[in-house]
C-alpha positions as CSV (number, residue, x, y, z in Angstrom):
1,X,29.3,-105.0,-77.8
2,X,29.5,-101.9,-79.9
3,X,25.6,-102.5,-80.4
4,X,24.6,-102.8,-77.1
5,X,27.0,-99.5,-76.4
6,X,25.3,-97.9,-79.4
7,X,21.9,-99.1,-78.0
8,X,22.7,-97.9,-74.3
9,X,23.9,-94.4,-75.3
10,X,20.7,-93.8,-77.5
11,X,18.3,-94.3,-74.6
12,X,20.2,-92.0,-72.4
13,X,19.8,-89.6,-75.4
14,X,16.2,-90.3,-75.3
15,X,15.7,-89.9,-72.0
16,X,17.7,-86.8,-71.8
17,X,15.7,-85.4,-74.7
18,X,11.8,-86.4,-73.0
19,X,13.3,-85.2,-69.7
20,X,14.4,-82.0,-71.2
21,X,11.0,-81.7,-73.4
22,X,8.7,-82.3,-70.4
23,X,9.4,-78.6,-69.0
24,X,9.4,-77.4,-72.8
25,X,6.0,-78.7,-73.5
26,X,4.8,-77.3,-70.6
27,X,6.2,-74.3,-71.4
28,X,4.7,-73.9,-74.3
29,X,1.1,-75.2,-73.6
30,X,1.5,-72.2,-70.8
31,X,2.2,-69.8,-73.5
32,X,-0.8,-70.9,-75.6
33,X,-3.4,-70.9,-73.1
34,X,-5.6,-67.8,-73.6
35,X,-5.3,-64.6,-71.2
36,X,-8.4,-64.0,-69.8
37,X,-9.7,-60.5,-71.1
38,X,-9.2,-57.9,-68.5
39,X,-12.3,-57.1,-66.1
40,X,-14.2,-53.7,-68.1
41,X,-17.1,-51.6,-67.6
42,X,-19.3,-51.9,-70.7
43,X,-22.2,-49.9,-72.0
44,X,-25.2,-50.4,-73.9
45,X,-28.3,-48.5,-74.6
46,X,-27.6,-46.9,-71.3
47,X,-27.5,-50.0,-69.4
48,X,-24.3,-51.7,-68.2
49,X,-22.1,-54.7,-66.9
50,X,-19.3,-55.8,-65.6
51,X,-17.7,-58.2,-67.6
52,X,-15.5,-60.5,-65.8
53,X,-13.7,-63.2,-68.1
54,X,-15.2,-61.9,-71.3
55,X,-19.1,-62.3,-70.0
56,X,-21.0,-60.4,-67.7
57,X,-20.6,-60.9,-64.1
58,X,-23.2,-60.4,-61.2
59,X,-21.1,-58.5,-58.0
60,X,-23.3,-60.7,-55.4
61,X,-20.4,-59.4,-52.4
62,X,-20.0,-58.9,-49.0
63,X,-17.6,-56.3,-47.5
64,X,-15.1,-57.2,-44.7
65,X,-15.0,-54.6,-41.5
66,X,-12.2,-52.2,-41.8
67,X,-9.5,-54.4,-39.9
68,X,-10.1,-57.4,-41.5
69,X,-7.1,-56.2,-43.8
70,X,-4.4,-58.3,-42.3
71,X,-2.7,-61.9,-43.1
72,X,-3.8,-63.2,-39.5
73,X,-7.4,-61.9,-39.7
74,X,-8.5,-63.7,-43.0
75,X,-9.1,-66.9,-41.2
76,X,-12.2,-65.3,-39.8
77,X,-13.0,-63.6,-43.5
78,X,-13.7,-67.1,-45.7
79,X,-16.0,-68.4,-43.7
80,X,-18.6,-66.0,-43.3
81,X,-18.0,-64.8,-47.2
82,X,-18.6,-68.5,-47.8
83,X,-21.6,-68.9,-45.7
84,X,-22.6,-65.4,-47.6
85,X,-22.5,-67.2,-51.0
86,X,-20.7,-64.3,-52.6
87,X,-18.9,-64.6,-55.4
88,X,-16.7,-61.0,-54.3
89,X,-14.8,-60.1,-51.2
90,X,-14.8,-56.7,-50.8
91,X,-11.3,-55.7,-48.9
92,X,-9.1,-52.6,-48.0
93,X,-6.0,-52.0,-48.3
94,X,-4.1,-49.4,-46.7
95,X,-1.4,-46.9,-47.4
96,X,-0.3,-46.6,-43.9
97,X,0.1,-50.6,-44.3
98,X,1.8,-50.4,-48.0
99,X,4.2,-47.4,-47.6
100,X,5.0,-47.1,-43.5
101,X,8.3,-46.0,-44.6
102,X,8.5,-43.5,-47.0
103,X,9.4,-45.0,-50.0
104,X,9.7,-48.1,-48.9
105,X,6.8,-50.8,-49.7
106,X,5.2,-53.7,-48.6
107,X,2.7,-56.0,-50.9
108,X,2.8,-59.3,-48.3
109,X,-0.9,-58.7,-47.5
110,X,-1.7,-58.4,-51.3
111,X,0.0,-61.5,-52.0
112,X,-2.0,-63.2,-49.0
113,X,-5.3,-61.7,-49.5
114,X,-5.0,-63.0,-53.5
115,X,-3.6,-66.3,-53.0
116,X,-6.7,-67.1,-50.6
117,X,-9.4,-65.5,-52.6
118,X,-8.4,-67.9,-54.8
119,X,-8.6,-70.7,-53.3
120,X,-11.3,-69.9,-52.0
121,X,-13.1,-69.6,-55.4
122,X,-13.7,-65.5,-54.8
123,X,-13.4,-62.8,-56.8
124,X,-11.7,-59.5,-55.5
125,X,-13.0,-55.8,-55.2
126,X,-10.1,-53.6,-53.2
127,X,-10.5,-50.4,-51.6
128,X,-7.6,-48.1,-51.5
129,X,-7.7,-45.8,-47.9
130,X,-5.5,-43.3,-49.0
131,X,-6.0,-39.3,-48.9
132,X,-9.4,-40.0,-47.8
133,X,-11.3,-43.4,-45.5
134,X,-14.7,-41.5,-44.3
135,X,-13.3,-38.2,-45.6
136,X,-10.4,-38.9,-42.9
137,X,-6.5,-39.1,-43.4
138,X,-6.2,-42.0,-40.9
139,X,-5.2,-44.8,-43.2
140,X,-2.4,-42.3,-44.3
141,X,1.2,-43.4,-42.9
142,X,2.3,-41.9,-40.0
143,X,4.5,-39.3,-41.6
144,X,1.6,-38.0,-43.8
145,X,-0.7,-37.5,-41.6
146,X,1.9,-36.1,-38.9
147,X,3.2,-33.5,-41.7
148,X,0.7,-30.7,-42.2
149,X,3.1,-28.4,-44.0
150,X,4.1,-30.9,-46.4
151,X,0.4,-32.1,-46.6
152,X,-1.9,-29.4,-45.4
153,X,-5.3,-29.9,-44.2
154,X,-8.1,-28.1,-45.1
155,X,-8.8,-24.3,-43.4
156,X,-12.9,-24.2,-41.8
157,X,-14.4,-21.3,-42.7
158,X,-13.9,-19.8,-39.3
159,X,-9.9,-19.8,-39.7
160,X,-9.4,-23.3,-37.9
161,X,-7.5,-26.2,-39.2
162,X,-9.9,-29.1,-40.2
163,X,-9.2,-32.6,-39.8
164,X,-9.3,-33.4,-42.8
165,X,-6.8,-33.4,-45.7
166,X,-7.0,-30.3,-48.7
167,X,-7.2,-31.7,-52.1
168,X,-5.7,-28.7,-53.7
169,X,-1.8,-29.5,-52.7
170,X,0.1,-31.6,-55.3
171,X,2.7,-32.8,-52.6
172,X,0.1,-34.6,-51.3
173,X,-1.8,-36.2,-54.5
174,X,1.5,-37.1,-55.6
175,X,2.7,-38.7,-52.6
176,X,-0.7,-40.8,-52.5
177,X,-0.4,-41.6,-56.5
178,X,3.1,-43.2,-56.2
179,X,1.8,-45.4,-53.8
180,X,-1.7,-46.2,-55.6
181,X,0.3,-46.9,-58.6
182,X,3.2,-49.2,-57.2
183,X,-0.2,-50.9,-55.6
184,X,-1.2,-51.8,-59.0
185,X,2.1,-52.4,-60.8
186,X,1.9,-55.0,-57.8
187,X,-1.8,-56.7,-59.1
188,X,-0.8,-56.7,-62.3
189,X,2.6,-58.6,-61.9
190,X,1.0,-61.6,-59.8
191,X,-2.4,-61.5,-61.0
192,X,-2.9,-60.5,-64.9
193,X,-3.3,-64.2,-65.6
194,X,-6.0,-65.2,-63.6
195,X,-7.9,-61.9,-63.0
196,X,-8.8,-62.3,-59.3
197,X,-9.1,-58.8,-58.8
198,X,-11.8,-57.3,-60.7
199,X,-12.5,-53.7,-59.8
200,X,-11.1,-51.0,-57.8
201,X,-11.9,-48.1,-55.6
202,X,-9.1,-45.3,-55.6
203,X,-10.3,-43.6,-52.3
204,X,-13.1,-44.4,-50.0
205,X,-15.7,-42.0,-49.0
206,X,-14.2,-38.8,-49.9
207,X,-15.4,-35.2,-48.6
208,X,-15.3,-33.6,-45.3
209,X,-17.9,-32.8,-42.6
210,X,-18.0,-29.4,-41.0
211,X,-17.3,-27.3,-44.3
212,X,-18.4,-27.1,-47.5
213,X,-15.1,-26.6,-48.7
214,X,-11.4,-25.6,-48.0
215,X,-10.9,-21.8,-47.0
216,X,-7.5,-21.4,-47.2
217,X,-5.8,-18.4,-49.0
218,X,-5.4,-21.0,-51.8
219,X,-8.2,-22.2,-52.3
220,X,-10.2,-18.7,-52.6
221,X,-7.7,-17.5,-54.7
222,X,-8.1,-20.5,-57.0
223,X,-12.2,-20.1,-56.5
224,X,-11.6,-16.1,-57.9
225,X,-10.4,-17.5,-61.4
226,X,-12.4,-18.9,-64.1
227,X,-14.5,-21.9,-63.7
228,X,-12.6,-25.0,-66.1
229,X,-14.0,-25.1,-69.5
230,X,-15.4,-28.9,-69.1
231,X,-17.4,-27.9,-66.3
232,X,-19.1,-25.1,-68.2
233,X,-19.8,-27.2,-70.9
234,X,-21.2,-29.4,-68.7
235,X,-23.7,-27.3,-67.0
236,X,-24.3,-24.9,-70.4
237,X,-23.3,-22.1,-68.5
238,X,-21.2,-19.1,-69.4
239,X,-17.4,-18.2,-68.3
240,X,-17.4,-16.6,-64.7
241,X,-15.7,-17.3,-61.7
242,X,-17.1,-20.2,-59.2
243,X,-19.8,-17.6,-57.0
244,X,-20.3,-15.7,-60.8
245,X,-21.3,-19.4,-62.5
246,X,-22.8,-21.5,-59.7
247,X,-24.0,-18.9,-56.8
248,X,-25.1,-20.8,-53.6
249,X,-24.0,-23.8,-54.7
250,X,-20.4,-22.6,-55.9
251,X,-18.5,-23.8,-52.7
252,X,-19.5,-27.6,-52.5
253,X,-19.2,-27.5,-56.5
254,X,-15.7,-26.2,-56.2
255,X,-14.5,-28.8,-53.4
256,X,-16.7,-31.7,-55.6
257,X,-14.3,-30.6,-58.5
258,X,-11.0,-30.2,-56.4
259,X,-11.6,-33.8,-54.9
260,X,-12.8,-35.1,-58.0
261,X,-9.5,-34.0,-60.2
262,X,-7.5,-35.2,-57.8
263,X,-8.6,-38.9,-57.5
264,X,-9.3,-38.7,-61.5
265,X,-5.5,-37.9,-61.3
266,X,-4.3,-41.2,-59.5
267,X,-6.8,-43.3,-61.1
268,X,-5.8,-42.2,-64.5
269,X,-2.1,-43.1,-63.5
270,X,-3.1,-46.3,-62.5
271,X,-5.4,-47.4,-65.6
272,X,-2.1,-46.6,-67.4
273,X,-0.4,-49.6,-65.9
274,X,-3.6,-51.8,-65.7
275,X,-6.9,-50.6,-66.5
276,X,-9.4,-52.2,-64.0
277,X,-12.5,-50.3,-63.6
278,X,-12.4,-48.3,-60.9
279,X,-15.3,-46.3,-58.8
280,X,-16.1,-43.9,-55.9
281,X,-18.3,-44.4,-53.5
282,X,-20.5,-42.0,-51.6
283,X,-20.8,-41.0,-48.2
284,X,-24.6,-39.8,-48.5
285,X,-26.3,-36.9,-48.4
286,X,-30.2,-37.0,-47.5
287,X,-32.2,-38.1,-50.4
288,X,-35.5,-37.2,-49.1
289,X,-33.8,-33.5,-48.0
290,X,-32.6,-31.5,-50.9
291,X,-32.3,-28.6,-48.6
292,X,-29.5,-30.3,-46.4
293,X,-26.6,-27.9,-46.0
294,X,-22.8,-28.7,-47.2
295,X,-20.9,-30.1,-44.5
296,X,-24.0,-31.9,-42.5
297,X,-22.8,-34.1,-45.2
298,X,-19.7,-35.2,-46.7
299,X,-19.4,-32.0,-48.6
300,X,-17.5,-32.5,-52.0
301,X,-17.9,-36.0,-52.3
302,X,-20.3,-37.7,-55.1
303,X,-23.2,-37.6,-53.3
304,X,-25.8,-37.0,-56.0
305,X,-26.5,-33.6,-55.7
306,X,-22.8,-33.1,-57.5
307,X,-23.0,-36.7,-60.0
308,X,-22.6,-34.3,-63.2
309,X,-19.8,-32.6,-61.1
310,X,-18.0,-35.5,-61.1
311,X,-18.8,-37.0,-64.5
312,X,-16.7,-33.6,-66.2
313,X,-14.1,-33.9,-63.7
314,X,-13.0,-37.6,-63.6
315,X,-13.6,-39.2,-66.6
316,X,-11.5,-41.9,-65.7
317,X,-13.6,-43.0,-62.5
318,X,-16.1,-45.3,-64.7
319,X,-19.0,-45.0,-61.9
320,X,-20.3,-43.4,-58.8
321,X,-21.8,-45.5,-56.8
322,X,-23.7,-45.2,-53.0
323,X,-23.3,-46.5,-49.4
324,X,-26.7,-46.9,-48.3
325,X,-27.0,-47.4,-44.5
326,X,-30.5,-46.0,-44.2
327,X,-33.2,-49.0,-43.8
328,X,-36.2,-46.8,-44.8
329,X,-37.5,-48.3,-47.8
330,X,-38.5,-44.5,-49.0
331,X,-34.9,-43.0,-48.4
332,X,-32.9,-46.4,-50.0
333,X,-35.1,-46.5,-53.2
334,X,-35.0,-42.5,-53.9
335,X,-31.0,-43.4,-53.9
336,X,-31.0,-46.3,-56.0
337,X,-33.3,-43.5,-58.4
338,X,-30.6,-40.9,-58.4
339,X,-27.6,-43.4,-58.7
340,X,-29.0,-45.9,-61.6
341,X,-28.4,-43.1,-64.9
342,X,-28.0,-43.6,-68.1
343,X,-24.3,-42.5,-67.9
344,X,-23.7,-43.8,-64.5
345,X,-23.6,-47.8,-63.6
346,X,-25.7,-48.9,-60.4
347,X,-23.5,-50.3,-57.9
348,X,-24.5,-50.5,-54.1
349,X,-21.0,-50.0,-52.8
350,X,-21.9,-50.5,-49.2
351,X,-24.8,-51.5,-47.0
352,X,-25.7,-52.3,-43.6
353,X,-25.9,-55.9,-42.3
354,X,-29.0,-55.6,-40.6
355,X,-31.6,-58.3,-42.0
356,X,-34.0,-55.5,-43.0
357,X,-31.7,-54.4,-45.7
358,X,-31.1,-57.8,-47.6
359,X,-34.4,-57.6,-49.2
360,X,-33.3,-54.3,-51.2
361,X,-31.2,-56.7,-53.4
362,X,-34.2,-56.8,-55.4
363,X,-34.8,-53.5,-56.4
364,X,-31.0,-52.9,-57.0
365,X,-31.1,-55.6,-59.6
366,X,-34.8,-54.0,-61.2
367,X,-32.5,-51.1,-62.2
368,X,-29.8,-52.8,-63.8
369,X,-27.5,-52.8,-60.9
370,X,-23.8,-54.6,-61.7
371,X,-23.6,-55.8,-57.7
372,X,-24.2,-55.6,-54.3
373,X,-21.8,-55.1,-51.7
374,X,-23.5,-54.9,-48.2
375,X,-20.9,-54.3,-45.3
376,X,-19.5,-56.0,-42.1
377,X,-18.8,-59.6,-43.2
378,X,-17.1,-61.5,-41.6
379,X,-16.3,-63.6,-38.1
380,X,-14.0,-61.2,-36.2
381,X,-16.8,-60.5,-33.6
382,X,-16.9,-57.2,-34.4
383,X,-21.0,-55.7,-34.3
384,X,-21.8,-51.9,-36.2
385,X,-25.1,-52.0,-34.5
386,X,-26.5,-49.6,-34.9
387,X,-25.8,-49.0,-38.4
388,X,-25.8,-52.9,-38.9
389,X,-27.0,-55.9,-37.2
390,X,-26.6,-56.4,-33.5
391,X,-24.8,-60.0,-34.6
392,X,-20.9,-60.4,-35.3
393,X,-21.6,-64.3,-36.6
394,X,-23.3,-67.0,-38.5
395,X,-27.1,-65.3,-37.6
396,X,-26.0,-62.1,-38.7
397,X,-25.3,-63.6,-42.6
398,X,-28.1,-65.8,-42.7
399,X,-30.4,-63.6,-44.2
400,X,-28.1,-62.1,-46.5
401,X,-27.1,-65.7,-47.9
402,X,-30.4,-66.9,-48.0
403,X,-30.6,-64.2,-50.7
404,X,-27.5,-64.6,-53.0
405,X,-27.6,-68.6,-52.2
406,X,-30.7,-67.7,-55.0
407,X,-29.0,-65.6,-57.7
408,X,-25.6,-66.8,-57.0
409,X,-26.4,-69.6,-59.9
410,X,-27.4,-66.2,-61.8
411,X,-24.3,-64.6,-61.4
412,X,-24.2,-64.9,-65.3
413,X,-27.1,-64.7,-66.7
414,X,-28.9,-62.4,-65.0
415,X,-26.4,-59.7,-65.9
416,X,-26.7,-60.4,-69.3
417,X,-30.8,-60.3,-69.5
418,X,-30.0,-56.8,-67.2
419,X,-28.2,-56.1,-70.4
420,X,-29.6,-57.6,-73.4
421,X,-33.2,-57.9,-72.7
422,X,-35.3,-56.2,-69.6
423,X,-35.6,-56.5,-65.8
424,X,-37.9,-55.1,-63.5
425,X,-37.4,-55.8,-59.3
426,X,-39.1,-54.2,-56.6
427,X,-38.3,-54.8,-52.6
428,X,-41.3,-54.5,-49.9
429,X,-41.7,-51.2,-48.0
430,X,-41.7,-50.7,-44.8
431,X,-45.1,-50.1,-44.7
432,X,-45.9,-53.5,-46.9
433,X,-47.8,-51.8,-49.9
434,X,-48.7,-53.9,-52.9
435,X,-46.2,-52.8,-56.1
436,X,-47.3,-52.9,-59.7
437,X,-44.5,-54.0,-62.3
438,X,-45.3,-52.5,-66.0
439,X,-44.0,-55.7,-68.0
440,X,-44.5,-53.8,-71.1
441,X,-48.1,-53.7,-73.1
442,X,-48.9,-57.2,-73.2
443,X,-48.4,-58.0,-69.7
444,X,-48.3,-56.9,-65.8
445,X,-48.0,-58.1,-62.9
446,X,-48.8,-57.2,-59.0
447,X,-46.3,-57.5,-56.0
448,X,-48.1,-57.7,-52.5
449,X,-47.0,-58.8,-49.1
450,X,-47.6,-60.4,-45.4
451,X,-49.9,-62.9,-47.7
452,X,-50.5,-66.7,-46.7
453,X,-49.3,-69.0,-49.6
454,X,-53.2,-70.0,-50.1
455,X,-56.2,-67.8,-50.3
456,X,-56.8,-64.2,-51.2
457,X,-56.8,-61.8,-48.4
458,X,-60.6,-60.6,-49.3
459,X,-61.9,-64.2,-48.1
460,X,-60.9,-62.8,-44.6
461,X,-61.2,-58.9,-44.6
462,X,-61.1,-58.5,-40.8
463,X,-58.0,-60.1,-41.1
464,X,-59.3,-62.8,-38.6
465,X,-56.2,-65.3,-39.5
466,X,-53.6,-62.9,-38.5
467,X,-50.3,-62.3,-40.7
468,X,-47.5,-64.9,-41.4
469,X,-45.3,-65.1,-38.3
470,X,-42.8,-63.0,-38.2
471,X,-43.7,-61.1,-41.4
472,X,-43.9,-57.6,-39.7
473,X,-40.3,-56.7,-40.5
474,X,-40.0,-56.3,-43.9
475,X,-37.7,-58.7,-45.9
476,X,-39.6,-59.8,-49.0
477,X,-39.3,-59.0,-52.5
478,X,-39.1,-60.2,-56.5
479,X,-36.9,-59.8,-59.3
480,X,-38.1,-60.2,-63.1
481,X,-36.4,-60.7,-66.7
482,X,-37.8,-61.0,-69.8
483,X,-36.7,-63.9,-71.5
484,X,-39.0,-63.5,-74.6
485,X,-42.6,-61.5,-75.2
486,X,-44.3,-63.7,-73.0
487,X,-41.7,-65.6,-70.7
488,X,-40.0,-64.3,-68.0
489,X,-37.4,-65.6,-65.0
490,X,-39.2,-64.7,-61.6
491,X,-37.1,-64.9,-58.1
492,X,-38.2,-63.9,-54.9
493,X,-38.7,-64.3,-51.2
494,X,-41.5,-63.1,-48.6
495,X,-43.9,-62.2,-51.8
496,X,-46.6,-63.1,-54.2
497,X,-46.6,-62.3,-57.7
498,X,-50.1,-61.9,-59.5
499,X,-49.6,-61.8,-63.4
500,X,-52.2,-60.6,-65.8
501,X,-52.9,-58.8,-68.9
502,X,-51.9,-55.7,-70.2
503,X,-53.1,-52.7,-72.2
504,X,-52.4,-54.8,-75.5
505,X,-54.6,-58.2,-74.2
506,X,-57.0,-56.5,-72.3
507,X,-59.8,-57.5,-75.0
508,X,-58.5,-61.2,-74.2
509,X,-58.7,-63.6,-71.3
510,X,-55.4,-64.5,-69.9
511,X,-53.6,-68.0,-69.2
512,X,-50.6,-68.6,-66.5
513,X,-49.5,-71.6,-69.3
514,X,-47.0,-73.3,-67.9
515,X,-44.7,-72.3,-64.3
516,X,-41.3,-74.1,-63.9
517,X,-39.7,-74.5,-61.3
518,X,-35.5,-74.8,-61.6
519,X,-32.0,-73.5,-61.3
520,X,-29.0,-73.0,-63.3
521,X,-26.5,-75.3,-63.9
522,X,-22.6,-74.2,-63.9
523,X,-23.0,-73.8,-67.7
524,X,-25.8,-71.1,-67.9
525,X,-28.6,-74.0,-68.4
526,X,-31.6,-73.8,-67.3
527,X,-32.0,-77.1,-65.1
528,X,-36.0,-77.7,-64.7
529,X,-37.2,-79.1,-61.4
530,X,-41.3,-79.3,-61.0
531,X,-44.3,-77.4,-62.7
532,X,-46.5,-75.5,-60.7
533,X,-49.9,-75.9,-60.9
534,X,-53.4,-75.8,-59.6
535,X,-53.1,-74.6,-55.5
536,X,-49.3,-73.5,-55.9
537,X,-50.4,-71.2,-59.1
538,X,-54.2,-69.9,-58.2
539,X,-53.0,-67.8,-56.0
540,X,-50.5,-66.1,-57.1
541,X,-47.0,-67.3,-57.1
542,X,-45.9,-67.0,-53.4
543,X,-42.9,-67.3,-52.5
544,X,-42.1,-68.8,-48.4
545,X,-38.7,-69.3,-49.7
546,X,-36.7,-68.1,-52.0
547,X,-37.4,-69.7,-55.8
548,X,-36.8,-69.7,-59.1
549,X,-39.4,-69.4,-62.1
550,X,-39.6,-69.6,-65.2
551,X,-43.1,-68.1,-66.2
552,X,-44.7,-68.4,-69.4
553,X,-48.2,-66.4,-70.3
554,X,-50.8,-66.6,-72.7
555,X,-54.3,-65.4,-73.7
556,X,-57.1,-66.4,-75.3
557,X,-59.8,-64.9,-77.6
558,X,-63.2,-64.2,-75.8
């Protein structure tokens, strides 16, 4: 009896004790799993990536409209980002929607938007509206923007109160900071374990229209004193007040600095809770006009005219990046040139929805670009036309997921070749000119356009056969890495591709050796599929829909 009592009381102990363990183990198993490393902006060589998870990570994303940014509207967000195949929804959040009441502060669409991104397997880029959403106070909470002597607007030249706000009034930069900040003590609290939000942008589309600056008493008092020592350096230019150092261009350099200190400010405060890489983006000035006058323009903002501006006064914005809403193939690549600098990553923060501009995903990723974000998706029925498509659904994402349904399996390693190794990409012009690509001195290669997948156009030189259906608007492009001195990943869509020899083999006869067709796996493998040959290959590689190659070249003595 006393056995069995002894027997009876030592299983409850053991039970007790497993029961009590379970939670204990899992306790500690939690503890030893690895953090993830926190999402950073590296550097090498002058090129760059986004690491995400410790690797480099491909921003393949799509943009939702401006009131997407609610619990009850992200039903109609997943399934166009899904139809999308991006890998990033790009989202807003408000401070009218954080901070209604003073002081007071509400995170439940936070919470929402990150639970759902990540079930729905989706990384997170989020936009702060604050001071400044198209150089407009809107997104500011009610008693902001109702206050104008607690948080002045700018003065127009002509005496009259602008509509926007003045970045020179520390009322209002620190209003807008306490509410950026609790924004990220927030992320960082429900998301530093699983890093589902990856970037951020501390203001959207900052500058004003109608001035190039404010002209208040302040701010000319503040543009009579000495021009800040960084900015000198900067420009190599000696001490002098802002007309004395910078002439004509001293007022849009003195509001470029103003606005620039003061998001450098908040973003600085809130890399000191948790330092996600943050960026700007650009409300454009013309690329193609130099001559276009501050204030015709988002005056003050990064367009590119004021990059080295920006670079001494915010050190902590970690790139400048542009939103590129003219389809002119001339206009969109001569930004792309001023954006992707040594010191400055290439990001294409926004871009319309139209199907013309999909193709342009090419040459962002020839310059090393870290993403591309183009703007308006999702299913709320809401149409930009005419800065985007004339479509609110399904027909309006196709082309764009055609597109990243091709590098989405690249969203690892092609940022690392961007890297590591060398990429070259170019995107078809609007007037379908052929494109050489300088592979280096062994090799080069031709892009050309409106081509049937068989032939060479000279067999026909009246053009008797006509163009491929539908190939007048243009949508094509191609993408190269090098994956070793003679091998090299090829996507692309609409194009042909004709390799041949360069400077160094010119003595030599050349050899397409081998063309595979494949895909990556989940793993980074390279998974093959086919190799093309004989018809598919003597032509040029032409690409009806968008493929995959790997390409390996040779020569041969003569």
């Amino acid at each position: 009896m006393r056995q069995s009592t002894a027997k009876r009381i030592g299983g409850v102990v053991l039970a007790l004790s497993m029961v009590l363990a379970a939670p204990m183990a899992q306790a500690a198993a939690k503890k030893a799993a690895p953090v993830k490393p926190i999402p950073a902006l590296v550097q090498k060589d002058g090129k760059f990536a986004l690491m995400v998870d410790g690797a480099p990570f491909l921003i393949l994303g799509g943009q939702a409209n401006n009131s997407s940014n609610y619990p009850a509207a992200l039903k109609d967000v997943w399934p166009a980002i899904k139809d999308l195949n991006a890998n990033t929804l790009v989202m807003p959040v408000a401070w009218e929607q954080v901070e209604p009441v003073e002081g007071t502060f509400d995170f439940s669409f936070v919470d929402a938007l990150i639970k759902e991104a990540r079930q729905n397997n989706v990384r997170l880029v989020i936009l702060w509206f604050g001071t400044w959403k198209n150089t407009g106070p809107s997104y500011t909470p009610s008693w902001v923007k109702g206050d104008n002597k607690r948080f002045p607007r700018l003065t127009n030249k002509d005496g009259t109160l602008s509509y926007a706000l003045s970045p020179l009034y520390e009322t209002t930069r620190e209003a807008d900071k306490r509410a950026y900040v609790k924004l990220i003590e927030h992320i960082k609290a429900i998301d530093s374990g699983q890093r589902t939000v990856i970037m951020l942008q501390p203001q959207n589309e900052v500058g004003v229209y109608g001035a190039a600056r404010d002209h208040s008493a302040k701010a000319n008092a503040i543009m009579a004193q000495p021009v800040p020592e960084a900015l000198l350096r900067k420009f190599n230019k000696p001490a002098g007040n802002w007309n004395e150092v910078f002439g004509k261009d001293a007022d849009e350099f003195f509001h470029a600095w103003s606005i620039a200190s003061y998001v450098d400010n908040i973003a600085a405060a809130g890399k000191a809770v948790y330092p996600l890489p943050t960026y700007m983006n650009a409300a454009l000035k013309d690329p193609l006009n130099p001559e276009q006058a501050p204030g015709s323009y988002a005056s003050g903002g990064p367009t590119y005219n004021v990059i080295d501006v920006y670079k001494a006064a915010a050190p902590h914005i970690d790139l400048l990046a542009p939103d590129l809403y003219s389809p002119g193939s001339q206009s969109y690549e001569a930004t792309l040139n001023f954006y992707a600098r040594k010191d400055n990553a290439l990001f294409v923060a926004e871009s319309g929805n139209r199907p013309t501009y999909a193709r342009f995903i090419f040459s962002t990723l020839g310059r090393q670009g870290i993403g591309f974000d183009p703007f308006g998706f999702d299913y709320t029925g809401y149409s930009n036309f005419p800065l985007g498509s004339t479509q609110s659904g399904p027909e309006m994402v196709k082309p764009f997921g055609d597109l990243y349904e091709l590098f989405r399996p690249l969203e690892r390693v092609w940022p690392k070749l961007s890297l590591e190794s060398q990429v070259w990409g170019v995107s078809e012009p609007d007037d379908h000119s052929a494109q050489t690509l300088d592979l280096g001195p062994n090799w080069n290669a031709k892009v050309t356009y409106r081509q049937w997948q068989f032939g060479m156009p000279e067999w026909d030189p009246e053009n008797k056969n006509g163009y491929p259906e539908g190939s007048e608007i243009p949508s094509g492009g191609v993408a190269v890495a090098k994956l070793s001195d003679n091998e090299f990943l090829v996507a692309g869509y609409h194009a042909r591709i004709s390799f041949g020899a360069g400077s160094a083999n010119a003595a030599k006869g050349f050899i397409l050796d081998r063309v595979e067709e494949g895909h990556y796996d989940a793993k980074g493998n390279w998974v093959f599929e086919r190799v093309w040959n004989g018809d598919q290959t003597d032509y040029g590689l032409n690409f009806a829909q968008p493929r995959l190659f790997k390409v390996r070249l040779a020569t041969f003595e003569k």
